[in-house]
Backbone bond lengths (Angstrom), bond angles and torsions (degrees), N, CA, C in turn:
res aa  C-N    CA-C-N  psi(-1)  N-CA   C-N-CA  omega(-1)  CA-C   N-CA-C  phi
1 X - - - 1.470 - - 1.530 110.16 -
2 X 1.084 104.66 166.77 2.082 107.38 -162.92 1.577 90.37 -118.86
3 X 1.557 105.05 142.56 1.489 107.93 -172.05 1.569 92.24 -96.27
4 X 1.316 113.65 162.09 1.431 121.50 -168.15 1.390 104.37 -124.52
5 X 1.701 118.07 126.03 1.132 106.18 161.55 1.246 112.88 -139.85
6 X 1.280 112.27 155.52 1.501 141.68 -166.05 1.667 124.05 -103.09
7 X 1.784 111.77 129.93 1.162 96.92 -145.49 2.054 61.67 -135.16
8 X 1.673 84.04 -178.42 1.493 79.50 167.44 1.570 120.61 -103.67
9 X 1.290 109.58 -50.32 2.173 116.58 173.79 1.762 101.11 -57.39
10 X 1.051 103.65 149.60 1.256 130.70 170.04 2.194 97.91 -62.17
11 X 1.464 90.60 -48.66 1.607 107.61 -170.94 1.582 108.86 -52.77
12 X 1.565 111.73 -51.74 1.243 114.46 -172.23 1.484 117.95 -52.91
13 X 1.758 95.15 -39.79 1.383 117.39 -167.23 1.847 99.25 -60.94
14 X 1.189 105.79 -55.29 2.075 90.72 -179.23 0.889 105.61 -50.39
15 X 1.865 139.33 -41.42 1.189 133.98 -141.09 1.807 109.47 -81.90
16 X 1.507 102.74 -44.71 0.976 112.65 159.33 1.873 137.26 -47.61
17 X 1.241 105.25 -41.69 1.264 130.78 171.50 1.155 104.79 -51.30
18 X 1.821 126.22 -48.23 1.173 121.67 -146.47 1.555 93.11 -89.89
19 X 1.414 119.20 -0.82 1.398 107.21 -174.40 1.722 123.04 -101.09
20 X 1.781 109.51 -25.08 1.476 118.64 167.02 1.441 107.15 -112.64
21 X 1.386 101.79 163.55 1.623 125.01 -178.01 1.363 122.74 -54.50
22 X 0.830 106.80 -156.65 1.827 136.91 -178.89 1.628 114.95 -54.46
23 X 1.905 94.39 -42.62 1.328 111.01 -159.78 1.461 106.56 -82.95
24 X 1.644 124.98 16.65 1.113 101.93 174.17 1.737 109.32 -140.55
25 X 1.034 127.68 159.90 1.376 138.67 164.10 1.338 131.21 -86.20
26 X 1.016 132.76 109.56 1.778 120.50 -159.53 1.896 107.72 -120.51
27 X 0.941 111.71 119.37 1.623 112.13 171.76 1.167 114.93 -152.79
28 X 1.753 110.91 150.31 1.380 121.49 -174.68 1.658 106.94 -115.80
29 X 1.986 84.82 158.52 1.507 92.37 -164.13 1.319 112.96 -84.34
30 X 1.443 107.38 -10.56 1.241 120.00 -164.42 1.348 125.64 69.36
31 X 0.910 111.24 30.77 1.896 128.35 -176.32 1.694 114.35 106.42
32 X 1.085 88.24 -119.76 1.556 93.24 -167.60 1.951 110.74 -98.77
33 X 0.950 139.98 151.17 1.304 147.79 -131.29 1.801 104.77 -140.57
34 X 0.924 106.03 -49.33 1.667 126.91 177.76 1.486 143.29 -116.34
35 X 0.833 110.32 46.22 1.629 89.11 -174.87 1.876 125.62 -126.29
36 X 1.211 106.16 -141.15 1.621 81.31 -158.01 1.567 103.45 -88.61
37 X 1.570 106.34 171.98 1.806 110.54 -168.41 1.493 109.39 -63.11
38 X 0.861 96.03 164.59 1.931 113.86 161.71 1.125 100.12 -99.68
39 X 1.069 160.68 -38.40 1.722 132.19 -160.28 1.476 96.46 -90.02
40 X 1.271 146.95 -0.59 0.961 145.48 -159.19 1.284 142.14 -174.90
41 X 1.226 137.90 137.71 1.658 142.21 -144.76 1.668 94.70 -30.78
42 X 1.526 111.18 -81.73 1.258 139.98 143.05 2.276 91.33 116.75
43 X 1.108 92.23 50.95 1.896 116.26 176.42 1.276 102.89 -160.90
44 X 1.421 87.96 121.15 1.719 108.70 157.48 1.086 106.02 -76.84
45 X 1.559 116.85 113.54 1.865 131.38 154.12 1.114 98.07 -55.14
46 X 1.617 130.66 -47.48 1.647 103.09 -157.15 1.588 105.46 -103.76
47 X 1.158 125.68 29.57 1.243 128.51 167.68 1.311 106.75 -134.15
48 X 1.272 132.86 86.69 1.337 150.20 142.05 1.976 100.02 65.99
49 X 1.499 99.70 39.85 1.718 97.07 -165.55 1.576 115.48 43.13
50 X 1.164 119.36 58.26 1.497 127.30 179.97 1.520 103.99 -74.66
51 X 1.396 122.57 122.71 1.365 125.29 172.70 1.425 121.70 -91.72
52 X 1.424 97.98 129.66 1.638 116.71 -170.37 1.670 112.92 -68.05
53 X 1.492 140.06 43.11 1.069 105.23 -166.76 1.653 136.50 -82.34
54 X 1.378 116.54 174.49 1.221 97.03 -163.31 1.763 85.06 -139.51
55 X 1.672 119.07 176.08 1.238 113.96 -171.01 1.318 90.00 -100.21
56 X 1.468 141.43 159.98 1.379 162.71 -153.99 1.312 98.86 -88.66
57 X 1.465 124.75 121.99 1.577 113.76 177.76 1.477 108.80 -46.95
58 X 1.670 108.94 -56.93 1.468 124.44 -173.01 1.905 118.00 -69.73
59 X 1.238 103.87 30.02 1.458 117.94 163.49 1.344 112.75 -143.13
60 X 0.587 111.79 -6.40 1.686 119.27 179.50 2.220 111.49 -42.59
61 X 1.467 84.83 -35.56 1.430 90.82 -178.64 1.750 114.91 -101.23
62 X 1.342 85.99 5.24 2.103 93.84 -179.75 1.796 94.88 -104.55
63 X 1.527 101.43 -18.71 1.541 95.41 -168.43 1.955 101.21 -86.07
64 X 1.064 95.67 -10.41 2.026 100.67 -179.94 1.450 88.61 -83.52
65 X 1.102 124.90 -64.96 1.464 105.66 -173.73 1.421 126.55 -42.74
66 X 1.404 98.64 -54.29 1.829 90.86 171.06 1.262 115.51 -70.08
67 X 1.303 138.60 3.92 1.266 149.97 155.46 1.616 97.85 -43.14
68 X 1.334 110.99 -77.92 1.360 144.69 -121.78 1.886 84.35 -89.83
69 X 1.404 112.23 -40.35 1.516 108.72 -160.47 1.440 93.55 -77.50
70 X 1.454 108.70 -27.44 1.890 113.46 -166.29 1.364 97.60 -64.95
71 X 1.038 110.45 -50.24 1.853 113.26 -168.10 1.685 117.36 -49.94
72 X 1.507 98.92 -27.74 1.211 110.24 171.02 1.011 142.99 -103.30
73 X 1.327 102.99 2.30 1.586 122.49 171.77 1.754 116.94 -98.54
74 X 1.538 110.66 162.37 1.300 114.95 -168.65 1.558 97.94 -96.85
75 X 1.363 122.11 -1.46 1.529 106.48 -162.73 1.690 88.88 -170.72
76 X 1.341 115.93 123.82 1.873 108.96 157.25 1.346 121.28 -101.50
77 X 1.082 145.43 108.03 1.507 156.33 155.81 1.450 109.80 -50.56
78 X 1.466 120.48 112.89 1.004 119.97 152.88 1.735 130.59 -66.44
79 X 0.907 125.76 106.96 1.518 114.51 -166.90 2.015 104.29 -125.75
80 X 1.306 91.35 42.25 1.876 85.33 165.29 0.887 127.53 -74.14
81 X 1.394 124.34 -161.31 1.959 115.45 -171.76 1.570 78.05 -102.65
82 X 1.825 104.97 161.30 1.004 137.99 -178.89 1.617 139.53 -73.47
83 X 1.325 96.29 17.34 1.732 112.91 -164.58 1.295 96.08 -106.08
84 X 1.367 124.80 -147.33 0.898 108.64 -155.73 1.943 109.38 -124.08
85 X 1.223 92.11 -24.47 1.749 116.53 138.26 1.651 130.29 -30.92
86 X 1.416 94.42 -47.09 1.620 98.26 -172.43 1.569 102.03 -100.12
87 X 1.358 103.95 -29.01 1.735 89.90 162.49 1.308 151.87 -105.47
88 X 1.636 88.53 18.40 1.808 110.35 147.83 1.872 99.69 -77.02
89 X 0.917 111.30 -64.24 1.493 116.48 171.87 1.408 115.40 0.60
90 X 1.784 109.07 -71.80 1.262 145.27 -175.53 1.620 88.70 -62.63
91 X 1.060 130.96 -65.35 1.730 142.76 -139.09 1.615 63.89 -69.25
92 X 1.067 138.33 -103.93 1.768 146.27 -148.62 1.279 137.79 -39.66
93 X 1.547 97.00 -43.80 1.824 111.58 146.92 1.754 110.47 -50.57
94 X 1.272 110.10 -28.71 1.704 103.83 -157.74 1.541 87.70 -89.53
95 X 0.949 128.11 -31.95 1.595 138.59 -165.46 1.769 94.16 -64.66
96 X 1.268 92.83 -73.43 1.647 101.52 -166.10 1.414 111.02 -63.46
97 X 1.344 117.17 -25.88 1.700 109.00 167.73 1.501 127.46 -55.70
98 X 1.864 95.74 -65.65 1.473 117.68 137.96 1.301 127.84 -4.04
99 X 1.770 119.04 -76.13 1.220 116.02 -174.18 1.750 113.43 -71.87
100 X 1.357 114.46 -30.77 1.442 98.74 -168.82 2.049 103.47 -98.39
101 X 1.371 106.09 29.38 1.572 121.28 169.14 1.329 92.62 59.72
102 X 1.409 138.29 43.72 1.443 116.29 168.74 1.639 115.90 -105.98
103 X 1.234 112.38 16.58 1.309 134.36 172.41 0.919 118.35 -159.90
104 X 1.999 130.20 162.49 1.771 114.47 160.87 1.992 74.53 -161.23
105 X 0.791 112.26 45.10 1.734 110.54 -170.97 1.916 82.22 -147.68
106 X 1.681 110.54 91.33 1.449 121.91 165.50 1.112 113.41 -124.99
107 X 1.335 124.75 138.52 1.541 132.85 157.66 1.470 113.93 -109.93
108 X 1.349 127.47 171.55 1.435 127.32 -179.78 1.577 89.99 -149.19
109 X 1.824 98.83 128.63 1.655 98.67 -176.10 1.820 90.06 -138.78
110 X 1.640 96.85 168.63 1.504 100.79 -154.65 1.732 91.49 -138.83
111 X 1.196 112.42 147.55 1.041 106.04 164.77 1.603 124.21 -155.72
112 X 1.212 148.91 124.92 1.262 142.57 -145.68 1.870 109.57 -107.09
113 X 1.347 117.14 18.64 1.680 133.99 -177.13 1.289 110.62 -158.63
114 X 1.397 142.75 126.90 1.175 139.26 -171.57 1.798 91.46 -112.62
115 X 1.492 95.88 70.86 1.800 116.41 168.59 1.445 97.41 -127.41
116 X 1.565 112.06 160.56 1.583 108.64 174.04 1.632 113.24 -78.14
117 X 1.034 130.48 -25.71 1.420 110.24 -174.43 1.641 100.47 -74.54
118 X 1.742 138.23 -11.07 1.321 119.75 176.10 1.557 85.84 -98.73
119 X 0.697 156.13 67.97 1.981 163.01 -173.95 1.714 95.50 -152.95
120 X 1.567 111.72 -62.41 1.484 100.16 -125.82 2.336 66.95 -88.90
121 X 1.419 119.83 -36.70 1.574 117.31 166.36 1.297 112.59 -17.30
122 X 1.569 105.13 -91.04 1.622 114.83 177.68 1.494 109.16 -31.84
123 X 1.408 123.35 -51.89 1.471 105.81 -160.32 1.794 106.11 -78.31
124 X 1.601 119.59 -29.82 1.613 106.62 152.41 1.522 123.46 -29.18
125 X 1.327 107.50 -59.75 1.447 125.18 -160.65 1.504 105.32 -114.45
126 X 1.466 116.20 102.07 1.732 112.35 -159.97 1.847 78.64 -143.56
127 X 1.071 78.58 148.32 1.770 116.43 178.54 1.337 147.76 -90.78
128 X 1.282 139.41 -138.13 1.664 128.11 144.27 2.010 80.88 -142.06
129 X 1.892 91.10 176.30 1.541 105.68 -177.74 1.891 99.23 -74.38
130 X 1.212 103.99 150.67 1.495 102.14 -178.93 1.542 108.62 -115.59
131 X 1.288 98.77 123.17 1.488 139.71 -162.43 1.438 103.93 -52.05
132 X 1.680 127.55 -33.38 1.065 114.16 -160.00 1.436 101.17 -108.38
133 X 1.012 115.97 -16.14 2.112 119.42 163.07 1.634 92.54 -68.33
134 X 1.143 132.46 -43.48 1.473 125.80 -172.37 1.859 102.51 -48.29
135 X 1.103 99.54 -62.55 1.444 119.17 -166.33 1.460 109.12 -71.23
136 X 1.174 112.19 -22.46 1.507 122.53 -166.08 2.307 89.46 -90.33
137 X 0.994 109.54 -64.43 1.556 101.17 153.18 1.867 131.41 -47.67
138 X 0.693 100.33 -66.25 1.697 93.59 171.76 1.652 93.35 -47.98
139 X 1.258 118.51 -80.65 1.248 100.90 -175.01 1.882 136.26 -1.94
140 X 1.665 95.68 -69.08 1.232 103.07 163.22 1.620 134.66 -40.29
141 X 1.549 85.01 -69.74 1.237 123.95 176.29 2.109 99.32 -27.29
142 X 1.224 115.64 -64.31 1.290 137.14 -171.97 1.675 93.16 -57.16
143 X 1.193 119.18 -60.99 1.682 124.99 -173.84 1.479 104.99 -48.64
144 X 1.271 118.10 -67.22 1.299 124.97 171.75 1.698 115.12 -36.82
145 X 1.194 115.68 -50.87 1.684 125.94 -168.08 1.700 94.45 -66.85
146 X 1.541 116.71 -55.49 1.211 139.23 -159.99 1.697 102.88 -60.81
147 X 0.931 101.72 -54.40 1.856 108.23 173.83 1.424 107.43 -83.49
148 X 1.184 146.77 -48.84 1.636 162.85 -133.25 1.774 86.64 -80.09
149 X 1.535 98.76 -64.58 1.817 92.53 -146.97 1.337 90.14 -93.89
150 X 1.368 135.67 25.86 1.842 111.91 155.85 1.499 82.52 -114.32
151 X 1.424 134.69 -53.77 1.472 116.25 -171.95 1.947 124.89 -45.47
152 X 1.467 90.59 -41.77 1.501 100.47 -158.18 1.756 107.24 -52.50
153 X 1.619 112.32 -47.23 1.507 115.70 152.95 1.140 129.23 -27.23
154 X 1.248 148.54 -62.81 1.453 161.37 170.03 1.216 94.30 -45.51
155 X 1.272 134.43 -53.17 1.855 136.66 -154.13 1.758 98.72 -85.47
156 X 1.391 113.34 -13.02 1.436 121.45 -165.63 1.490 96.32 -89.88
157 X 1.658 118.57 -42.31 1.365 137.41 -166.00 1.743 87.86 -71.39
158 X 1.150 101.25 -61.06 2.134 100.96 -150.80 1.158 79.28 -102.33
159 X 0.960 164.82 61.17 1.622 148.74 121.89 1.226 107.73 -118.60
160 X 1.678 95.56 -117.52 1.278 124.23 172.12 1.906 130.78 -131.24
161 X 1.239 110.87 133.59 1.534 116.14 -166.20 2.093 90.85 -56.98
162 X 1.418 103.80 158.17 1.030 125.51 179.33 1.703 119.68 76.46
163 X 1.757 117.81 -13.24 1.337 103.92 163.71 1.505 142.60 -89.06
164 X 1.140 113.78 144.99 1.660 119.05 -163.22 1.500 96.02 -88.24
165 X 1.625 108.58 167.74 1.355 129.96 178.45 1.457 105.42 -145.69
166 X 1.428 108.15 17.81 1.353 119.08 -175.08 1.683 120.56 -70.29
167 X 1.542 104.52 -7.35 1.928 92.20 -147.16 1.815 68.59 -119.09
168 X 1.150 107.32 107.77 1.336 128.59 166.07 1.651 120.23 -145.86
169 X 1.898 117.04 41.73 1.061 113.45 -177.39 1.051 109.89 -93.45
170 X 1.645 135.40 -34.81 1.635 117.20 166.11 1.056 131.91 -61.88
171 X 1.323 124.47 -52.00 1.749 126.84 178.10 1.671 104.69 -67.13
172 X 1.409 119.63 -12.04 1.791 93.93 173.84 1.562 104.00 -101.53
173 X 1.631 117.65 -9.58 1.005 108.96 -173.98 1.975 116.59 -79.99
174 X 2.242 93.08 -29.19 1.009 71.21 164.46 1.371 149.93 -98.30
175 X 1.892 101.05 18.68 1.226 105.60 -174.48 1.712 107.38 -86.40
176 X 1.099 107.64 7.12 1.537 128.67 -160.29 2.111 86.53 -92.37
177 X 1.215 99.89 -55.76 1.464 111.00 -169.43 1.416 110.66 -64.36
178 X 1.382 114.07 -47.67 1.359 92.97 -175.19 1.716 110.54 -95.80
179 X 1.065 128.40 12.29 1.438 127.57 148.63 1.349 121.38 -58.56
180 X 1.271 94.02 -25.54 2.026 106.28 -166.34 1.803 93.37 -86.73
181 X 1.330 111.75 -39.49 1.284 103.22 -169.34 1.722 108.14 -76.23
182 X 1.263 109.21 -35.95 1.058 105.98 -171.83 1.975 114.27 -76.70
183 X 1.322 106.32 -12.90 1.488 110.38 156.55 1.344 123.89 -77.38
184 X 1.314 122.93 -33.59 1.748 139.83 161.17 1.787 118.54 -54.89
185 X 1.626 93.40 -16.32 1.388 98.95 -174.73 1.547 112.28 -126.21
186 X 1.598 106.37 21.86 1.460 98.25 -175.59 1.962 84.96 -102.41
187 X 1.399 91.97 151.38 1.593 108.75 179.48 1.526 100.21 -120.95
188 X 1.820 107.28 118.43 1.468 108.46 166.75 0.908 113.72 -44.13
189 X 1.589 121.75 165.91 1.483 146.65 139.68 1.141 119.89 -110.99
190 X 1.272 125.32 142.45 1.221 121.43 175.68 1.798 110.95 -88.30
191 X 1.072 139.77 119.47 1.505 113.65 169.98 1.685 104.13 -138.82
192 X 1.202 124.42 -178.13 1.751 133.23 179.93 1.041 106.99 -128.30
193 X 1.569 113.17 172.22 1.818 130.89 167.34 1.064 101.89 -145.91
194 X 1.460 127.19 115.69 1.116 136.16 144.98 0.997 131.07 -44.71
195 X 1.731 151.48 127.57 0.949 135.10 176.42 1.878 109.04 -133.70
196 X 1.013 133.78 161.08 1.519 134.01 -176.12 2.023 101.86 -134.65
197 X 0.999 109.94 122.42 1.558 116.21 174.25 1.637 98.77 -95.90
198 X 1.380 113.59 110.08 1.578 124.29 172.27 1.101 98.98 -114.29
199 X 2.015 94.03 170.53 1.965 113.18 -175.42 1.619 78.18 -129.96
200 X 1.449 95.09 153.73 1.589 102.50 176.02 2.068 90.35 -99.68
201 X 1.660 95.25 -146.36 1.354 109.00 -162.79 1.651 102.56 -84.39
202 X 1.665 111.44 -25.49 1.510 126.28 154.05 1.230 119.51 -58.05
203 X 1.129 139.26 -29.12 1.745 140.01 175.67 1.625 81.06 79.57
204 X 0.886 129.14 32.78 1.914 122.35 156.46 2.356 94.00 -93.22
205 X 1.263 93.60 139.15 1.180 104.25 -178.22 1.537 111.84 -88.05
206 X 1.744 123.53 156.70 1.724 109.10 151.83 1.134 101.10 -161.01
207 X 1.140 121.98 162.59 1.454 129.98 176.34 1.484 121.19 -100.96
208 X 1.714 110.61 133.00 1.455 123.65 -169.94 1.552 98.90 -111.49
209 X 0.898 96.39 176.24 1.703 113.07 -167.03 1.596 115.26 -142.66
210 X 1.237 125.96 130.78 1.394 114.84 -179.94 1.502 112.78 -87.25
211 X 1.366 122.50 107.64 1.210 120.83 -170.47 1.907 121.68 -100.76
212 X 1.926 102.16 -18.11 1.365 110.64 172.05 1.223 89.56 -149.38
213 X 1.398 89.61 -177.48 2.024 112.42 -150.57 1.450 90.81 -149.07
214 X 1.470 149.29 74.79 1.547 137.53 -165.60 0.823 99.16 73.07
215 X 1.327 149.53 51.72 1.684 134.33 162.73 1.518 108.74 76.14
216 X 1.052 126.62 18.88 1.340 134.76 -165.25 1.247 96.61 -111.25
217 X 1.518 131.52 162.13 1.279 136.46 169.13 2.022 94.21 -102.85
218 X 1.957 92.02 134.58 1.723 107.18 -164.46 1.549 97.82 -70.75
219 X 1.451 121.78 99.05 1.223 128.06 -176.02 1.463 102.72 -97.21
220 X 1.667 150.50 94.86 1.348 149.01 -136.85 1.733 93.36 -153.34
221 X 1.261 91.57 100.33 1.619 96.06 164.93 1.141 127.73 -123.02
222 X 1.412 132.52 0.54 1.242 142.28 161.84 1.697 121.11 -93.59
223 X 1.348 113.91 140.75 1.742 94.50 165.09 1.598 115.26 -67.76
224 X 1.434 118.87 -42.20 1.302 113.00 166.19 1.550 137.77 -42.25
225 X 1.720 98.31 -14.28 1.601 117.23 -172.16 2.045 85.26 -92.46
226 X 1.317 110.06 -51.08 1.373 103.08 -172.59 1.427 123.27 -72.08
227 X 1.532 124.86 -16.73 1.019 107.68 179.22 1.342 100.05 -89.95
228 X 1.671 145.82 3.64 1.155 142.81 -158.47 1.659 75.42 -97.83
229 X 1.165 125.66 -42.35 2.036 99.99 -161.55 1.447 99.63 -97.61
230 X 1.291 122.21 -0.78 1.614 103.49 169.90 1.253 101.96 -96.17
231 X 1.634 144.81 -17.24 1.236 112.43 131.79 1.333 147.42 0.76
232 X 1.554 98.35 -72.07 1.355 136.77 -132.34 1.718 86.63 -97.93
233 X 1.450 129.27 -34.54 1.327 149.75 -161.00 1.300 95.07 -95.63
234 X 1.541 152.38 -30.09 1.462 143.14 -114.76 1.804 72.77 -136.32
235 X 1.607 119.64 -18.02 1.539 93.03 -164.73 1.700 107.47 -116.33
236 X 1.697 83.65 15.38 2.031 95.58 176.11 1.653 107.44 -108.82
237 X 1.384 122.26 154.67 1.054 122.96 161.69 1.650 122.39 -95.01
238 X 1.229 100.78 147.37 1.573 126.24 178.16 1.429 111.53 -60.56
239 X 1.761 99.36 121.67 1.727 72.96 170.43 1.639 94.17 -160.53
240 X 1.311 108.54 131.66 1.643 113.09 -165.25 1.191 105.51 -82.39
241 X 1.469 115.91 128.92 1.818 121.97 -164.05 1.668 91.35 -95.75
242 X 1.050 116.22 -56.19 2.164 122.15 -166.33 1.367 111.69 -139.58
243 X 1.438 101.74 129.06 1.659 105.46 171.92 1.098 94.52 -106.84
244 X 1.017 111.25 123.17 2.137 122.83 162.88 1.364 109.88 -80.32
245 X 1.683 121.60 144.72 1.308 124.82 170.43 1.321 104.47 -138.18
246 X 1.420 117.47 126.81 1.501 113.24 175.58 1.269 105.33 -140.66
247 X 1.766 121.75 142.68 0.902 121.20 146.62 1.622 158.79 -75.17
248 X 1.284 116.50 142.58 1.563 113.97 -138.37 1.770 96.01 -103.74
249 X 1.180 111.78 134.33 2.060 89.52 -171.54 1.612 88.63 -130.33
250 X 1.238 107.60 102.46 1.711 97.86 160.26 1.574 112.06 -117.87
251 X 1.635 99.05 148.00 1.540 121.51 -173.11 1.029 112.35 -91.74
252 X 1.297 121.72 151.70 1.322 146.06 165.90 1.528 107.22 -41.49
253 X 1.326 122.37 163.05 1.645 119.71 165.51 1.552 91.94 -101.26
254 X 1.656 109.26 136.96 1.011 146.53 -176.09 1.639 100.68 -46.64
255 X 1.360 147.66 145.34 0.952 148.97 161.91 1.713 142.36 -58.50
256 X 0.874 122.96 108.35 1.487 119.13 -179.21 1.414 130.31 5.47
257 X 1.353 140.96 98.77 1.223 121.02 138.43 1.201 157.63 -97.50
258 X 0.840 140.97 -116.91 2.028 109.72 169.50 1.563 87.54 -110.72
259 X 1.367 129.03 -46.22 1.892 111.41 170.86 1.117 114.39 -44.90
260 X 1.798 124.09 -64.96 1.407 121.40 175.87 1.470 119.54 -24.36
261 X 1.607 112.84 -80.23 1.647 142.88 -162.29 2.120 78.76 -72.82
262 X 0.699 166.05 -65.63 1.633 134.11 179.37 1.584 124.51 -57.48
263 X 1.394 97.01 -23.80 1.639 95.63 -176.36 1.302 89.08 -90.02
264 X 1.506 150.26 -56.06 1.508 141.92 -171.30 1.591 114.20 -48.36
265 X 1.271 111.03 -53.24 1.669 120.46 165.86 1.332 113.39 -44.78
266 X 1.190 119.86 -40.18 1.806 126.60 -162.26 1.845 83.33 -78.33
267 X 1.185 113.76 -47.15 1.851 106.21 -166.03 1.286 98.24 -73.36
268 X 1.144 139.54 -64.99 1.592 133.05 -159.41 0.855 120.63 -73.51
269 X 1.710 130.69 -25.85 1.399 138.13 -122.25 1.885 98.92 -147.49
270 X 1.765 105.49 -36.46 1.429 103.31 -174.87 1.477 108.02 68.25
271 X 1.718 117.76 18.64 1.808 94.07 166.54 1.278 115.90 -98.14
272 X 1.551 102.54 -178.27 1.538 94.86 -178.67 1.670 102.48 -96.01
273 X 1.503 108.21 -176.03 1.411 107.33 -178.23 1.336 119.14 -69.16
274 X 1.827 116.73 -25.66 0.943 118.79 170.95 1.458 120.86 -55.19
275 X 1.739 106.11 -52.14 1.521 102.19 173.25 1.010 132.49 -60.82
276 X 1.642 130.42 -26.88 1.361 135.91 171.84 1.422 101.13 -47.24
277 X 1.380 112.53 -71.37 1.707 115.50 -178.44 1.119 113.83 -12.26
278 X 1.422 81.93 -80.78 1.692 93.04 -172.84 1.947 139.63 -66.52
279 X 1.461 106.23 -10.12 1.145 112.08 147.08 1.996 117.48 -88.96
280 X 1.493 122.25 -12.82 1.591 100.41 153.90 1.405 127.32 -64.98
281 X 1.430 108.88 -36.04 1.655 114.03 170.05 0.972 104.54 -39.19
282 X 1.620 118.07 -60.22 1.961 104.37 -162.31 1.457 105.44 -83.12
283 X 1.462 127.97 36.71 1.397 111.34 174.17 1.677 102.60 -98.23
């Protein structure tokens, strides 16, 4: 039986061909094989961003072929390009072979020259798909979908039809990164608040708070520091020096004008100025 391996260009695939024998089968996927829908988000938010994938209408008939060559082969080689693209590629072919049992005999080979001595190398020294380019793509992949298909609408409305807002994997990734670092780099503290529940001369209750210690602000980070001043607190009496009373005056929001009531409509409402108009007329 002839081992089969899988490249992604049609191009690579002759080139390759022209370099081993008899014993092998060579076909391309033509890119990518799987991924998530167009009519729809296609991620569960409330399940751990679970990705929906689905097989590509427009492969559907490249994916029977590699069906058809797998069944007949003793061995499938993954041989996509090495980024991180081609080894989701690999990860999805292996899935769908996998799932419908028409293989369980995979290798994953790499090669950095499309000459035969880095060809006939890789296939000495062959691998499995690596898990964290998988994830490190979906990843993206998800950012892009996640921002792309609620933004890209809006840009269709106030711009122009046909532009995306999809390619947002560096700037969210790195706002993603340094959040992470800056949580990796926060160092607890331990600290306390004292608090005392009093009744005045009314037997109405309220709660005080120790806020200084000598004019000091109550800086208490140990329990050993707190049980030393509730001690220290339990053997003084309470005694209210000033009640402050102030009055609080808040205003109305200023009334409509035709800038206001078009720019407020445009935020909540999404109309245009024309429509505002013309629904104040009929009020």
């Amino acid at each position: 039986m002839k081992k089969l391996i899988i490249v992604e260009s049609p191009t690579k695939a002759r080139t390759l061909a022209s370099f081993l024998g008899k014993d092998y089968e060579i076909l391309a996927s033509m890119g990518h094989i799987r991924d998530l829908p167009k009519k729809e988000l296609g991620i569960d938010l409330e399940n751990e961003f679970k990705p929906k994938y689905l097989v590509m209408p427009d492969k559907k008939k490249q994916l029977t072929k590699l069906k058809q060559a797998a069944k007949n082969a003793s061995e499938v080689i993954l041989a996509t390009d090495l980024d991180r693209e081609g080894e989701a590629i690999a990860h999805h072919i292996k899935f769908l072979l996998a799932k419908d049992k028409i293989s369980n005999n995979f290798s994953r080979i790499v090669f950095h020259e499309i000459t035969k001595t880095a060809l006939e190398k890789a296939l000495v020294e062959p691998g499995t798909v690596n898990a964290k380019l998988v994830y490190a793509q979906q990843a993206r992949r998800l950012l892009d979908r996640l921002a792309g298909y609620k933004l890209s609408p809006v840009l269709w409305r106030k711009i122009r039809r046909g532009l995306s807002a999809g390619r947002v994997q560096s700037p969210a990734l790195r706002l993603i990164v340094e959040r992470e670092r800056e949580i990796k780099g926060f160092k607890p503290q331990e600290y306390w608040q004292i608090k005392a529940r009093l009744k005045g001369s009314s037997q109405q209750e309220f709660i005080a708070e120790l806020k200084k210690i000598e004019k000091k602000k109550a800086e208490v980070n140990t329990k050993i520091e707190a049980d030393k001043i509730l001690e220290d607190i339990k053997k003084q009496e309470f005694l209210v020096e000033t009640i402050k009373k102030r009055q609080v005056f808040k205003s109305p929001p200023p009334p409509f004008i035709t800038s206001t009531l078009q720019r407020t409509a445009s935020s909540f409402l999404r109309w245009s100025a024309k429509k505002t108009m013309r629904e104040a007329q009929r009020l």
